[in-house]
SELUMVEX-944717 format. One record per atom (N, C-alpha, C): x, y, z; residue in three letters; atom name. Coordinates in nm, 3 decimals. Example, Ala and Ser with C-alpha at 12.3 -4.5 7.8 and 13.67 -1.06 7.14 Angstrom:
<nodes>
NODE      px      py      pz rest atom
NODE   1.319  -0.569   0.780  ala    N
NODE   1.230  -0.450   0.780  ala   CA
NODE   1.320  -0.330   0.780  ala    C
NODE   1.285  -0.225   0.708  ser    N
NODE   1.367  -0.106   0.714  ser   CA
NODE   1.290   0.003   0.787  ser    C
</nodes>
This chain:
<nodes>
NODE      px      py      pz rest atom
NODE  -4.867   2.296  17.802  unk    N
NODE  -4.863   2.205  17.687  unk   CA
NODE  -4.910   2.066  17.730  unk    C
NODE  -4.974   1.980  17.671  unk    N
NODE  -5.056   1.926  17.680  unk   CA
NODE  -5.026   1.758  17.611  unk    C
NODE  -4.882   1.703  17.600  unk    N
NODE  -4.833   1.589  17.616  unk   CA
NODE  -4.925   1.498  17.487  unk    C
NODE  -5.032   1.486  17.537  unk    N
NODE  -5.160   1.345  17.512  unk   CA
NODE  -5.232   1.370  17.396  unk    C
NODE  -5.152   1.515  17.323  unk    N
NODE  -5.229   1.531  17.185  unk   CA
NODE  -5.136   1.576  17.119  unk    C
NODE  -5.191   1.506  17.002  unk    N
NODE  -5.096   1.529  16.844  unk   CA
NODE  -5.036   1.665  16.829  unk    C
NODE  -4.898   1.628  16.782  unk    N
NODE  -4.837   1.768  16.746  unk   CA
NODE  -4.737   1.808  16.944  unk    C
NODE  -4.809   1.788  17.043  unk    N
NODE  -4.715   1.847  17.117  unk   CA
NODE  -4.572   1.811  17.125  unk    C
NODE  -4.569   1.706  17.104  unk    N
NODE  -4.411   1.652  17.079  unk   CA
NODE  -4.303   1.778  17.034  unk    C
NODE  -4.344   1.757  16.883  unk    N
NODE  -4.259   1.832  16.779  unk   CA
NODE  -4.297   2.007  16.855  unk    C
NODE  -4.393   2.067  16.921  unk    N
NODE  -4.455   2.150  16.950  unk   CA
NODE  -4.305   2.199  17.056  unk    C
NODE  -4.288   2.085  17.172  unk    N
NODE  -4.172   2.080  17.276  unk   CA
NODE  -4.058   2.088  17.210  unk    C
NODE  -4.000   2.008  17.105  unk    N
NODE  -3.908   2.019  17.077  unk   CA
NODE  -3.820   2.141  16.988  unk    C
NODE  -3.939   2.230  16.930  unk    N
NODE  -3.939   2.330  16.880  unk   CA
NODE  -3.857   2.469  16.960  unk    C
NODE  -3.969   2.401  17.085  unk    N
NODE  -3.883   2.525  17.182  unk   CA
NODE  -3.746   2.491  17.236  unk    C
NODE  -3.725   2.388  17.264  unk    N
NODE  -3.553   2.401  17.266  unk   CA
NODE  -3.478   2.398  17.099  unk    C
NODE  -3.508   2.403  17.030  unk    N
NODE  -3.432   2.375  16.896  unk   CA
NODE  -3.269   2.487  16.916  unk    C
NODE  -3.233   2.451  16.841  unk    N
NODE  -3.078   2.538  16.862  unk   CA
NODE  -3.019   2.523  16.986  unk    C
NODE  -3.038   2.496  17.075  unk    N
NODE  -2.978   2.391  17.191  unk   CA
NODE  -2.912   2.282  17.216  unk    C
NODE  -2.801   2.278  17.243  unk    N
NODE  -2.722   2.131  17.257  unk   CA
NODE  -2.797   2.027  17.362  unk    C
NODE  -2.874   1.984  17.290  unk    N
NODE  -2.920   1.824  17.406  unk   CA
NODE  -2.831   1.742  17.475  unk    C
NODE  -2.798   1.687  17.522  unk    N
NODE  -2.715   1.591  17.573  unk   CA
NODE  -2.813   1.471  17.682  unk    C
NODE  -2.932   1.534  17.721  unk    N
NODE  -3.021   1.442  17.822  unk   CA
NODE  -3.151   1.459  17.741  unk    C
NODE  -3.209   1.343  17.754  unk    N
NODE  -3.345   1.316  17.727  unk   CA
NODE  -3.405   1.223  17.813  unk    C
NODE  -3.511   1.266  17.908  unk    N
NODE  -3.589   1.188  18.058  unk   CA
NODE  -3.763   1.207  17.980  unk    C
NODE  -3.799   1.090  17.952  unk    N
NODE  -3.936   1.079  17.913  unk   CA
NODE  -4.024   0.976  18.005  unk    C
NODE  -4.045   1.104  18.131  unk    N
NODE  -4.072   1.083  18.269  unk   CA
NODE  -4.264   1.071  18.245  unk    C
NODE  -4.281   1.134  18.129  unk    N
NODE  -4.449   1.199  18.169  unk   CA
NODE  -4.543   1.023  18.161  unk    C
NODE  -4.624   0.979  18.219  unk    N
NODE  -4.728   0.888  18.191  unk   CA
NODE  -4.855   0.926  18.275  unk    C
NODE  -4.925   0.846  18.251  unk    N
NODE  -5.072   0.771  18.310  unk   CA
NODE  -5.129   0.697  18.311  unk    C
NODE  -5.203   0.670  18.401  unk    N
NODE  -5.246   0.498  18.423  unk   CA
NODE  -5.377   0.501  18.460  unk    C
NODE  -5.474   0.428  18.414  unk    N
NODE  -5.612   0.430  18.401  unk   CA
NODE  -5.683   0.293  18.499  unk    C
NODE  -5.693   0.262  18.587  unk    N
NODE  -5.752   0.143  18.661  unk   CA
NODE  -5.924   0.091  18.642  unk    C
NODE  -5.916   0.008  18.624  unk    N
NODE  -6.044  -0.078  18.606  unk   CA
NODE  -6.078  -0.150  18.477  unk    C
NODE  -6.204  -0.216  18.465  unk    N
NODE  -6.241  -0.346  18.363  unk   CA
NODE  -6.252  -0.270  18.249  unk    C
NODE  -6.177  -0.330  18.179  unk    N
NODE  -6.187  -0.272  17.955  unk   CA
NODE  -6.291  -0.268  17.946  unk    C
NODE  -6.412  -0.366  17.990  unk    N
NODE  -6.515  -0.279  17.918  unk   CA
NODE  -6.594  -0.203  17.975  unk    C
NODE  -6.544  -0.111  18.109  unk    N
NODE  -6.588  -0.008  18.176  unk   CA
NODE  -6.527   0.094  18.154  unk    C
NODE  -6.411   0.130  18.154  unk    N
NODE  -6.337   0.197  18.089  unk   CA
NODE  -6.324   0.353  18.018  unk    C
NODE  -6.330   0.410  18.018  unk    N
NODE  -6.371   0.576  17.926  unk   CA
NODE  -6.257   0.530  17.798  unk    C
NODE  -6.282   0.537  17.650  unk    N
NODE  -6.221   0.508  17.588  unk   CA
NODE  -6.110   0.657  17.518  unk    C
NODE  -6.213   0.732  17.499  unk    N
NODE  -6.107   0.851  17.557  unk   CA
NODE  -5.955   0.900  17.627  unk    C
NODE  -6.011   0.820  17.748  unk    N
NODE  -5.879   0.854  17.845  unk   CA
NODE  -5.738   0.762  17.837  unk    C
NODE  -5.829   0.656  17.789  unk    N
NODE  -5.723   0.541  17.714  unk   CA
NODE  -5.639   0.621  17.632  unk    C
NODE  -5.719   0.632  17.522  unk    N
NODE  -5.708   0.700  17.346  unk   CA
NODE  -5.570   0.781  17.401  unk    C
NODE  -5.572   0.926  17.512  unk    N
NODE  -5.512   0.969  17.560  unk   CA
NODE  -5.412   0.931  17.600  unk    C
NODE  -5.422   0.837  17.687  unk    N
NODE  -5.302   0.769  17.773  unk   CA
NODE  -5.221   0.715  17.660  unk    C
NODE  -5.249   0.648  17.571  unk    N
NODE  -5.198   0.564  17.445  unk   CA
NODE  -5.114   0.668  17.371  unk    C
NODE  -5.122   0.784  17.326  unk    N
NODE  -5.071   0.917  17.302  unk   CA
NODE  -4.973   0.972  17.361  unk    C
NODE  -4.973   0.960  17.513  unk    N
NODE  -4.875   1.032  17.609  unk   CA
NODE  -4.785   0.916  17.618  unk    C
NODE  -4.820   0.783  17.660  unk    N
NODE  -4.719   0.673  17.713  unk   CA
NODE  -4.615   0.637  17.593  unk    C
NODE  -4.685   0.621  17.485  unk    N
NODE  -4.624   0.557  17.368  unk   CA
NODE  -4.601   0.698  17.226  unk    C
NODE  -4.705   0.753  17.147  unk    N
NODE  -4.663   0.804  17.022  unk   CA
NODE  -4.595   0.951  17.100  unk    C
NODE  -4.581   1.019  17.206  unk    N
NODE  -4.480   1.150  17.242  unk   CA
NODE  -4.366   1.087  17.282  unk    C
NODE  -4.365   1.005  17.360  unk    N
NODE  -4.214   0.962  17.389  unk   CA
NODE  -4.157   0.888  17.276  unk    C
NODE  -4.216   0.818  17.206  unk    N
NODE  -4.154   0.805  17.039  unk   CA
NODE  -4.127   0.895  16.978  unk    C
NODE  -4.216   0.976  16.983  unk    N
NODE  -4.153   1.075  16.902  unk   CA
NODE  -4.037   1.209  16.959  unk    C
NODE  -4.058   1.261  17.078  unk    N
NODE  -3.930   1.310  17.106  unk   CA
NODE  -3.815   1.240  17.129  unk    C
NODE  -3.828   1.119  17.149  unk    N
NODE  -3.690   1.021  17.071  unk   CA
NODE  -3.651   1.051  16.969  unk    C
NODE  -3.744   1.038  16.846  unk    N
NODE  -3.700   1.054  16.714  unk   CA
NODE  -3.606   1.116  16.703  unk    C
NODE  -3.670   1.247  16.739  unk    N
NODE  -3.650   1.443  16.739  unk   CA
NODE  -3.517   1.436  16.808  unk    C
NODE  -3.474   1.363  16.932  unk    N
NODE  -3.365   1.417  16.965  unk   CA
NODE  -3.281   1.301  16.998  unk    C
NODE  -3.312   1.196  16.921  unk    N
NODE  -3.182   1.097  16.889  unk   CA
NODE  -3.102   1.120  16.764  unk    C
NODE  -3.166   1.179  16.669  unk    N
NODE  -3.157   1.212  16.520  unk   CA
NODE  -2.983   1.291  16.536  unk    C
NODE  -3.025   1.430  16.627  unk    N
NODE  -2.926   1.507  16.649  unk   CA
NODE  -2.826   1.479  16.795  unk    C
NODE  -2.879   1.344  16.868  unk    N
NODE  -2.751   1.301  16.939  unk   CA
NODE  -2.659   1.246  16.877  unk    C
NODE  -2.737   1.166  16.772  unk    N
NODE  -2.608   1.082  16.656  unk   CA
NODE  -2.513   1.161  16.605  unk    C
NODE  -2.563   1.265  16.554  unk    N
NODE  -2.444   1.351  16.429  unk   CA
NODE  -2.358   1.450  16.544  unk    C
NODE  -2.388   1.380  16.689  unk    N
NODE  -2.276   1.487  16.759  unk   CA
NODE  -2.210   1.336  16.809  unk    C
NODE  -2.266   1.237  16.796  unk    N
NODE  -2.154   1.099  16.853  unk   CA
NODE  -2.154   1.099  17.021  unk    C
NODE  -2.277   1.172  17.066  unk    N
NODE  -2.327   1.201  17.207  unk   CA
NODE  -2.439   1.222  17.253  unk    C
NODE  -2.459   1.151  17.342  unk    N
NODE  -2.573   1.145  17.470  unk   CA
NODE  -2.634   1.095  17.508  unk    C
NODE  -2.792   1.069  17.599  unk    N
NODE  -2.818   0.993  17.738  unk   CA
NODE  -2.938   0.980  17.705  unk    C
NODE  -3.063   0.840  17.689  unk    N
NODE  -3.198   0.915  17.672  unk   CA
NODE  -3.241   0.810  17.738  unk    C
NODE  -3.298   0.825  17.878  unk    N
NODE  -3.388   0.804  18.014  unk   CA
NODE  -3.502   0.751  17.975  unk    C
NODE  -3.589   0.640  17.903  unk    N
NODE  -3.732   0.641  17.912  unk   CA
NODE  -3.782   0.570  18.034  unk    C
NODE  -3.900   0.610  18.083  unk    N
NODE  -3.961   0.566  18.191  unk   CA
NODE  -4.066   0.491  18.147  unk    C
NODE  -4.052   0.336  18.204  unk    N
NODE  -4.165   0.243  18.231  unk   CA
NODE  -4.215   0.184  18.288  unk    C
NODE  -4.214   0.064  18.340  unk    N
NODE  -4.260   0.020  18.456  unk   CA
NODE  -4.221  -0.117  18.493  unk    C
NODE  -4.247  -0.188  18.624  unk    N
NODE  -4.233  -0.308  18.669  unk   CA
NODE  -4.391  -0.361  18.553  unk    C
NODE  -4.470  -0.293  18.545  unk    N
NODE  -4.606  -0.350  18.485  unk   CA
NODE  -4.534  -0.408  18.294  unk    C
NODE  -4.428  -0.358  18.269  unk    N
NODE  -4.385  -0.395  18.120  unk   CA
NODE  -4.357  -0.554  18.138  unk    C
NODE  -4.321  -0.571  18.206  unk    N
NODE  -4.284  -0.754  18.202  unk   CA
NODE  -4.363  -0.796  18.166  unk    C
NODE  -4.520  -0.784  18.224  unk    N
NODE  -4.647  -0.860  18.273  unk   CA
NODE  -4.785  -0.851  18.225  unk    C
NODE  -4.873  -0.952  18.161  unk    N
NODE  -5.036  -0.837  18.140  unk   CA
NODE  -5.104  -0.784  18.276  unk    C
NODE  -5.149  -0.699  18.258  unk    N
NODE  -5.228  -0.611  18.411  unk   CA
NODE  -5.364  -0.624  18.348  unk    C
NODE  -5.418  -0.719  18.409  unk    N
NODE  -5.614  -0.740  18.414  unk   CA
NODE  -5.622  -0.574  18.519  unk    C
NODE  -5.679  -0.525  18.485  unk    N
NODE  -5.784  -0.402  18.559  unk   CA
NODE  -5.694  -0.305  18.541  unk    C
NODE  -5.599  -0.304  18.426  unk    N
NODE  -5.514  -0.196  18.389  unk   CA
NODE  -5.424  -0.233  18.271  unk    C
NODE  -5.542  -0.304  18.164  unk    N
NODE  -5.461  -0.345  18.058  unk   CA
NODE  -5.441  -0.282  17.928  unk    C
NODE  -5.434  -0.137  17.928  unk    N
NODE  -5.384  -0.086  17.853  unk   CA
NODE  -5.273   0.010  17.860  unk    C
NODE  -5.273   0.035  18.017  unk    N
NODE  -5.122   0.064  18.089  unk   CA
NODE  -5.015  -0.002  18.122  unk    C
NODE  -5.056  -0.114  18.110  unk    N
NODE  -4.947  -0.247  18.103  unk   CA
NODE  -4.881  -0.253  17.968  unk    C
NODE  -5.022  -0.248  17.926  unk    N
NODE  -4.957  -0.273  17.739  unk   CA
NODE  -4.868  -0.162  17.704  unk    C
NODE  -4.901  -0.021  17.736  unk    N
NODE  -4.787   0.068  17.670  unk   CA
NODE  -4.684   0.096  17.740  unk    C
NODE  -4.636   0.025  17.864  unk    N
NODE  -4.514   0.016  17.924  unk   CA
NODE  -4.458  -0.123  17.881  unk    C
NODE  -4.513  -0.189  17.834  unk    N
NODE  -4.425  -0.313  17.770  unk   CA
NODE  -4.356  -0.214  17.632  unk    C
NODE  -4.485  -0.184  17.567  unk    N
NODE  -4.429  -0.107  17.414  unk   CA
NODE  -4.291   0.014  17.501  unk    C
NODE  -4.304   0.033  17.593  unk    N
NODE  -4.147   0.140  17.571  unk   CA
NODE  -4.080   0.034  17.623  unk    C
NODE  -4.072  -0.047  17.668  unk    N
NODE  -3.905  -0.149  17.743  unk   CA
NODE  -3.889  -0.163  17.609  unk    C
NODE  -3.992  -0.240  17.532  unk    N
NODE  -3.915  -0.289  17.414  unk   CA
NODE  -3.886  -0.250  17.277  unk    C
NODE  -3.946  -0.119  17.277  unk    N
NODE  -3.921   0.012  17.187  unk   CA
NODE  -3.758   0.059  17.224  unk    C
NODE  -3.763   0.088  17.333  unk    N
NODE  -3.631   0.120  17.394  unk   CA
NODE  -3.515   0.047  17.430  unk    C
NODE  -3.523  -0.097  17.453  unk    N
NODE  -3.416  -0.246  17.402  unk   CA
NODE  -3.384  -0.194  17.276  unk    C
NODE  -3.506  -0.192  17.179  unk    N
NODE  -3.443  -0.261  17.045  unk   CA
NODE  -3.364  -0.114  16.979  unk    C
NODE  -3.378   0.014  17.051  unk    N
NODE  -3.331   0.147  16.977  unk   CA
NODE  -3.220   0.148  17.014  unk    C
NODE  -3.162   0.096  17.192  unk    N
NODE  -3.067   0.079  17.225  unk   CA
NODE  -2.962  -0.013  17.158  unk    C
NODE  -3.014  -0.087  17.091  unk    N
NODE  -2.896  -0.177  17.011  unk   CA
NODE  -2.860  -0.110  16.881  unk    C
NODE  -2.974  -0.032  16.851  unk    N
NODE  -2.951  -0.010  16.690  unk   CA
NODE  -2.794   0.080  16.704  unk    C
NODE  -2.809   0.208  16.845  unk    N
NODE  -2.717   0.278  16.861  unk   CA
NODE  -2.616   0.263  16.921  unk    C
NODE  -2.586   0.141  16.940  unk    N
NODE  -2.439   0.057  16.990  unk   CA
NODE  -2.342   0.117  16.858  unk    C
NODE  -2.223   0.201  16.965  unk    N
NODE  -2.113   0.261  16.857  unk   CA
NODE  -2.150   0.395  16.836  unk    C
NODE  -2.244   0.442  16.881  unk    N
NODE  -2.291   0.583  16.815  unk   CA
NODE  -2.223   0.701  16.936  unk    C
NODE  -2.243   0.655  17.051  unk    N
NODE  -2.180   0.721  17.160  unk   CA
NODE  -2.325   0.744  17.202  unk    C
NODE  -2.459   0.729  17.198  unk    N
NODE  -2.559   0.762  17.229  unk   CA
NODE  -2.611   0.662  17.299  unk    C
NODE  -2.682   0.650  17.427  unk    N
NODE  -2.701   0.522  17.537  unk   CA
NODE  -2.834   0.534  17.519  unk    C
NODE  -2.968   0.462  17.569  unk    N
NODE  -3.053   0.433  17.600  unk   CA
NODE  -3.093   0.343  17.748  unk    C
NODE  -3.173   0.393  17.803  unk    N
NODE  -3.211   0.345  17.942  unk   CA
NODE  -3.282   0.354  17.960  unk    C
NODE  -3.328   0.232  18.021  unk    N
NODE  -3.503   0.199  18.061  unk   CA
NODE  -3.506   0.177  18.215  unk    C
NODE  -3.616   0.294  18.295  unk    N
NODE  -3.614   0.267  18.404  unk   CA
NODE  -3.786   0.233  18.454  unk    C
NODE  -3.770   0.084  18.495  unk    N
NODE  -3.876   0.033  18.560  unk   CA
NODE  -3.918   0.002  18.718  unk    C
NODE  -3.989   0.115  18.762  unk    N
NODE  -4.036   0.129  18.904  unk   CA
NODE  -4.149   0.072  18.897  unk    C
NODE  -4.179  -0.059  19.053  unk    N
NODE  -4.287  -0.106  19.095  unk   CA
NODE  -4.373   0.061  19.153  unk    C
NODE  -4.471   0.007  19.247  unk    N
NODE  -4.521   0.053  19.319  unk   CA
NODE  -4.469   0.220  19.396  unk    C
NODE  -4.477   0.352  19.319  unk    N
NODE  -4.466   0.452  19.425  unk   CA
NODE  -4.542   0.547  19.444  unk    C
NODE  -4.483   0.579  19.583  unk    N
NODE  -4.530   0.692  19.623  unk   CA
NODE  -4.522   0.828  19.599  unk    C
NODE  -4.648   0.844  19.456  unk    N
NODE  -4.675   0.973  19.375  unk   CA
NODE  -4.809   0.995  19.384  unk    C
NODE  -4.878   1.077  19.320  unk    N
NODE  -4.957   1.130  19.293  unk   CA
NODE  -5.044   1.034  19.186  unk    C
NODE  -4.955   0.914  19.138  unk    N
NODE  -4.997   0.804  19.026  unk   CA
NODE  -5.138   0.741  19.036  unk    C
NODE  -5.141   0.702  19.204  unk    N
NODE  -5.250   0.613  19.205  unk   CA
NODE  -5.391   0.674  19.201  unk    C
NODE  -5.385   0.839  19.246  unk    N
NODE  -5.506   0.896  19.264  unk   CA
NODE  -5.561   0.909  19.142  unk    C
NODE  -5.468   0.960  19.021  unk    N
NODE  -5.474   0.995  18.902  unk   CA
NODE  -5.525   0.888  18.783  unk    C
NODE  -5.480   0.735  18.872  unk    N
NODE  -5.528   0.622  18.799  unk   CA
NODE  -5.668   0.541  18.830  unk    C
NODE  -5.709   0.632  18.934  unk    N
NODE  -5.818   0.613  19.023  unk   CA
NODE  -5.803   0.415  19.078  unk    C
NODE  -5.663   0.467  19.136  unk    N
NODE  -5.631   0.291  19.211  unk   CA
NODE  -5.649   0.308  19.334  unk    C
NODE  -5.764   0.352  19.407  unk    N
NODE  -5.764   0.394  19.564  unk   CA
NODE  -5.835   0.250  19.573  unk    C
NODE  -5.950   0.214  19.469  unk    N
NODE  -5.961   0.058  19.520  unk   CA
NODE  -5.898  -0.038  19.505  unk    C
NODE  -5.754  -0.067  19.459  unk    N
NODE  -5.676  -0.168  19.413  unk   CA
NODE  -5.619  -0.221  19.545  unk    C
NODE  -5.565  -0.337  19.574  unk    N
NODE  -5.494  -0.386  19.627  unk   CA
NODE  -5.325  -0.350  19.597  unk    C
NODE  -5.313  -0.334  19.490  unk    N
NODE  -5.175  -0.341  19.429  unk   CA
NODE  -5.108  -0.254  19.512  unk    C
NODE  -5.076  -0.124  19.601  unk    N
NODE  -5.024  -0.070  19.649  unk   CA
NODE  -5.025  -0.069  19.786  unk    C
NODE  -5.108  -0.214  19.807  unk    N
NODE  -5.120  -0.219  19.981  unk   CA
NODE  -4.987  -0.284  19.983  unk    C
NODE  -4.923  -0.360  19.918  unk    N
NODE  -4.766  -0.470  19.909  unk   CA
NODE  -4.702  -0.356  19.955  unk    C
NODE  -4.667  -0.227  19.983  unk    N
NODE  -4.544  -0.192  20.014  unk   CA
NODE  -4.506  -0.049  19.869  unk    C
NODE  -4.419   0.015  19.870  unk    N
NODE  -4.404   0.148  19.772  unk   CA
NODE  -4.276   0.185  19.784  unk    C
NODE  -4.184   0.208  19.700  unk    N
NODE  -4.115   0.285  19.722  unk   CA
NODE  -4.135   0.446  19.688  unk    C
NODE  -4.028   0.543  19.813  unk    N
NODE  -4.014   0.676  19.805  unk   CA
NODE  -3.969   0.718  19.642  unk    C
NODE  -4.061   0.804  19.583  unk    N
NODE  -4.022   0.870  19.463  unk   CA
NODE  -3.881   0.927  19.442  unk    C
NODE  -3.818   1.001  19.590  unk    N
NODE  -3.670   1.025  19.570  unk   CA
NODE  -3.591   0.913  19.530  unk    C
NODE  -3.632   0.794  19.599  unk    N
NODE  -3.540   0.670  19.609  unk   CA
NODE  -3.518   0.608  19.442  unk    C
NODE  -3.639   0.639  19.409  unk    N
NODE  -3.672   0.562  19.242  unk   CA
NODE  -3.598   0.658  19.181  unk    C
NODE  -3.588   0.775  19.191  unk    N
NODE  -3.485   0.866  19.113  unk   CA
NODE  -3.339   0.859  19.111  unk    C
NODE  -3.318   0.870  19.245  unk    N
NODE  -3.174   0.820  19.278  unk   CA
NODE  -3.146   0.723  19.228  unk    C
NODE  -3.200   0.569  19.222  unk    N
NODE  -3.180   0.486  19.130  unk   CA
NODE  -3.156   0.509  19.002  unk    C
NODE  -3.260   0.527  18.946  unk    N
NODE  -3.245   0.570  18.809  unk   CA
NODE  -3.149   0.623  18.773  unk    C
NODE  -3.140   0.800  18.839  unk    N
NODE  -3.030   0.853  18.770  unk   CA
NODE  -2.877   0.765  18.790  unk    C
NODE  -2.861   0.700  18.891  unk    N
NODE  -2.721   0.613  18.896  unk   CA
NODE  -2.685   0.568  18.761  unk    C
NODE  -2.831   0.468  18.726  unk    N
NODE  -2.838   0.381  18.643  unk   CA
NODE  -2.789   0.426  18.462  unk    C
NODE  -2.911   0.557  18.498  unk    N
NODE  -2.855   0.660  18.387  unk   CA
NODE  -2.736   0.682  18.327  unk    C
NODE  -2.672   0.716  18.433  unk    N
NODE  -2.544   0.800  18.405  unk   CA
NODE  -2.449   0.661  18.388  unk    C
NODE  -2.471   0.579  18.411  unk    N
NODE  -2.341   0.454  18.454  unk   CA
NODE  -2.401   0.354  18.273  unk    C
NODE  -2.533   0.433  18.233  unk    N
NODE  -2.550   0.362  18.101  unk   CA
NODE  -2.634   0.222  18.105  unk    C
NODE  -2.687   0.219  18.208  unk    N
NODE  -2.737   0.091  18.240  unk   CA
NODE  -2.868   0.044  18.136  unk    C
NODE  -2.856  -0.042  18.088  unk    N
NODE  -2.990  -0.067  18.005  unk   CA
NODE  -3.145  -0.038  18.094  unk    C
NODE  -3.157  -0.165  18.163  unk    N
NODE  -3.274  -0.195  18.249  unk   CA
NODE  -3.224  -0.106  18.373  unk    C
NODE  -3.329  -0.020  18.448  unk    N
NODE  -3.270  -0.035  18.585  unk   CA
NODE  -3.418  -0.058  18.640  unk    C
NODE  -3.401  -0.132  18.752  unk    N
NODE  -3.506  -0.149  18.840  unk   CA
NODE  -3.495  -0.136  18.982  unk    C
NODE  -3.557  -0.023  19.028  unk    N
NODE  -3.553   0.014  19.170  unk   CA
NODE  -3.579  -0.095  19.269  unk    C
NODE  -3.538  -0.122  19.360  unk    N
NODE  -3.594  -0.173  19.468  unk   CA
NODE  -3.562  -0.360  19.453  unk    C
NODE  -3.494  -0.425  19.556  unk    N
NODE  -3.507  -0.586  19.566  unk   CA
NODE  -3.629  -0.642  19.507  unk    C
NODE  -3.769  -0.585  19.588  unk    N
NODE  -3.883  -0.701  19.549  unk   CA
NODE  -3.879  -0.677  19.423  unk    C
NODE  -3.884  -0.521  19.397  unk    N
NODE  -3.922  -0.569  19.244  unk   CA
NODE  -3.896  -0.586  19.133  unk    C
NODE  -3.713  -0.608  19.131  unk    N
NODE  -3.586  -0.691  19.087  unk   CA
NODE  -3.680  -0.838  19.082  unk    C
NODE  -3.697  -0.922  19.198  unk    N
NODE  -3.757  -1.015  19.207  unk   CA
NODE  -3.870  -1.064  19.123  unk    C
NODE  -3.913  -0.977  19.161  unk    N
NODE  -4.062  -0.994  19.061  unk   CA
NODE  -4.092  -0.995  18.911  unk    C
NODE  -4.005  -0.910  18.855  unk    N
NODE  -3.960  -0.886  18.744  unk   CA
NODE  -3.890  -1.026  18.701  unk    C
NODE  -3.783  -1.071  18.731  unk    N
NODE  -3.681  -1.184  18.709  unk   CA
NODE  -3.808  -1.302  18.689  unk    C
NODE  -3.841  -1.343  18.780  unk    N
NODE  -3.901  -1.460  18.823  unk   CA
NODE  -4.035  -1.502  18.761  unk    C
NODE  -4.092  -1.351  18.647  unk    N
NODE  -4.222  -1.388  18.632  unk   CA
NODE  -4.201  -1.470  18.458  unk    C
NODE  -4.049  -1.458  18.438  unk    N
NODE  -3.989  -1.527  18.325  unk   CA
NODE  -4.017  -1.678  18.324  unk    C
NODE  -3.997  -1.744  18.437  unk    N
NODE  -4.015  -1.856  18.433  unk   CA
NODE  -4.141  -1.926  18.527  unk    C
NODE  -4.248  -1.847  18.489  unk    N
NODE  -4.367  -1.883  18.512  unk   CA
NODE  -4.463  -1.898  18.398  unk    C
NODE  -4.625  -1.979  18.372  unk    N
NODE  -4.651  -1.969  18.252  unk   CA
NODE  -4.751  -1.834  18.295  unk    C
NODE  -4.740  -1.797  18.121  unk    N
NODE  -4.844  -1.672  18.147  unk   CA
NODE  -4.960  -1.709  18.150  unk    C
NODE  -5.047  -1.768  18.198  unk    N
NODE  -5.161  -1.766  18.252  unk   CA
NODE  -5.132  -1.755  18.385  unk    C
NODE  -5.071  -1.822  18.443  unk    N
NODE  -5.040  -1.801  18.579  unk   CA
NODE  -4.987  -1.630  18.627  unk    C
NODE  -4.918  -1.615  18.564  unk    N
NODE  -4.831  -1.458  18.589  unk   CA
NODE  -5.006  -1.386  18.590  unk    C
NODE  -5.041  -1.373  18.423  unk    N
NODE  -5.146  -1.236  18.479  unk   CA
NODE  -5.302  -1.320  18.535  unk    C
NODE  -5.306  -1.452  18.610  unk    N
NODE  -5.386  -1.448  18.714  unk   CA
NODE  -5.322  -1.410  18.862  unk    C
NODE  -5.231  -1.419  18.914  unk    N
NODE  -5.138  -1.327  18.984  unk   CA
NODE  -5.143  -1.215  18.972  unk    C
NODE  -5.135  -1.169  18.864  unk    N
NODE  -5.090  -1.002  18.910  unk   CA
NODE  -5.277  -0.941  18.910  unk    C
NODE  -5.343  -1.024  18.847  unk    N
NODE  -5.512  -0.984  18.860  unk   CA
NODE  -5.552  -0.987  19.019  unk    C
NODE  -5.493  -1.089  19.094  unk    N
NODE  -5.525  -1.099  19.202  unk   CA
NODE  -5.424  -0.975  19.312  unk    C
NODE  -5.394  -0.930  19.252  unk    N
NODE  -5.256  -0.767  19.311  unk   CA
NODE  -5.350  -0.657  19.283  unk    C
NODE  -5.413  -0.674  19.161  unk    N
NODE  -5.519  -0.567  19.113  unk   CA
NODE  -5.630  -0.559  19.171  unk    C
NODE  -5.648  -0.659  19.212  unk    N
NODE  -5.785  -0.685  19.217  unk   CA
NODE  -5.863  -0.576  19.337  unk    C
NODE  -6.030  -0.570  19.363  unk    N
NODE  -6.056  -0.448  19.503  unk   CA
NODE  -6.041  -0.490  19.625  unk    C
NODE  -5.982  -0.390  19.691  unk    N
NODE  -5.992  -0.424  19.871  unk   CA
NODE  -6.085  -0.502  19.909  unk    C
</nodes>
């Protein structure tokens, strides 16, 4: 099944139907590296599909029926890149901002419901991400990575303990915090210069 096109959502959720949910982890993304107007617009189009309208929508699908049981847990995955604009990856930036703050504002609606929301934002790891985003020329992952187990273990802590934000790792606690009180021109000429080629 195939995530990045219309209909798989409801397609997934079909097959568990009659199942008690209690967890929802909307782990799947992709990330596309280089200049907007080089770009395959396609793979965007795609990415824009998988990052943002499936994980909206199996929210929908299975917050609907966490409410009327007054239970459960729903995990979205985004990124250290949601704080920030990403020059040479700015439409993967953009749809990890759209879930932090898709997922803030759903989390308040369901204050009282018994149903939590959690947003987990990992810098830099070590997956299969960067090949797939074709970031072998970026700088951004020469800074350092955390282990994919480690970002999980986080998370799920974070998960289970209900944590709104969780963010793996000191630096990029740091980084995150601090790019608040910088101006944004400065922040995404910074993080352009993280992007930027070897």
């Amino acid at each position: 099944m195939i995530l990045a096109k219309s209909g798989a959502a409801e397609e997934l959720f079909n097959q568990v139907k009659g199942r008690q949910l209690d967890y929802l982890v909307n782990n799947a993304g992709v990330g596309l590296y280089g200049k907007f107007t080089e770009t395959d617009m396609q793979t965007e189009m795609d990415m824009l599909y998988l990052n943002i309208n499936s994980l909206t929508h199996l929210t929908k699908l299975v917050v609907k029926e966490m409410t009327a049981r007054g239970k459960g847990r729903i995990l979205n995955v985004a990124s250290t890149a949601a704080f920030q604009p990403g020059p040479l990856m700015a439409v993967y930036y953009a749809s990890k901002a759209y879930v932090l703050s898709f997922s803030e504002a759903i989390e308040n609606e369901l204050i009282g419901t018994g149903v939590t929301v959690s947003t987990l934002c990992p810098g830099p790891t070590r997956t299969d991400f960067s090949n797939r985003a074709n970031l072998q020329k970026s700088k951004l992952f020469d800074g350092g990575t955390m282990a994919s187990r480690d970002v999980a273990k986080a998370g799920y802590e974070g998960f289970r303990k209900g944590k709104s934000i969780i963010i793996p790792g000191t630096q990029n606690k740091l980084l995150a915090k601090s790019i608040r009180f910088m101006p944004r021109k400065i922040v995404t000429s910074v993080v352009r210069r993280m992007q930027n080629e070897k």
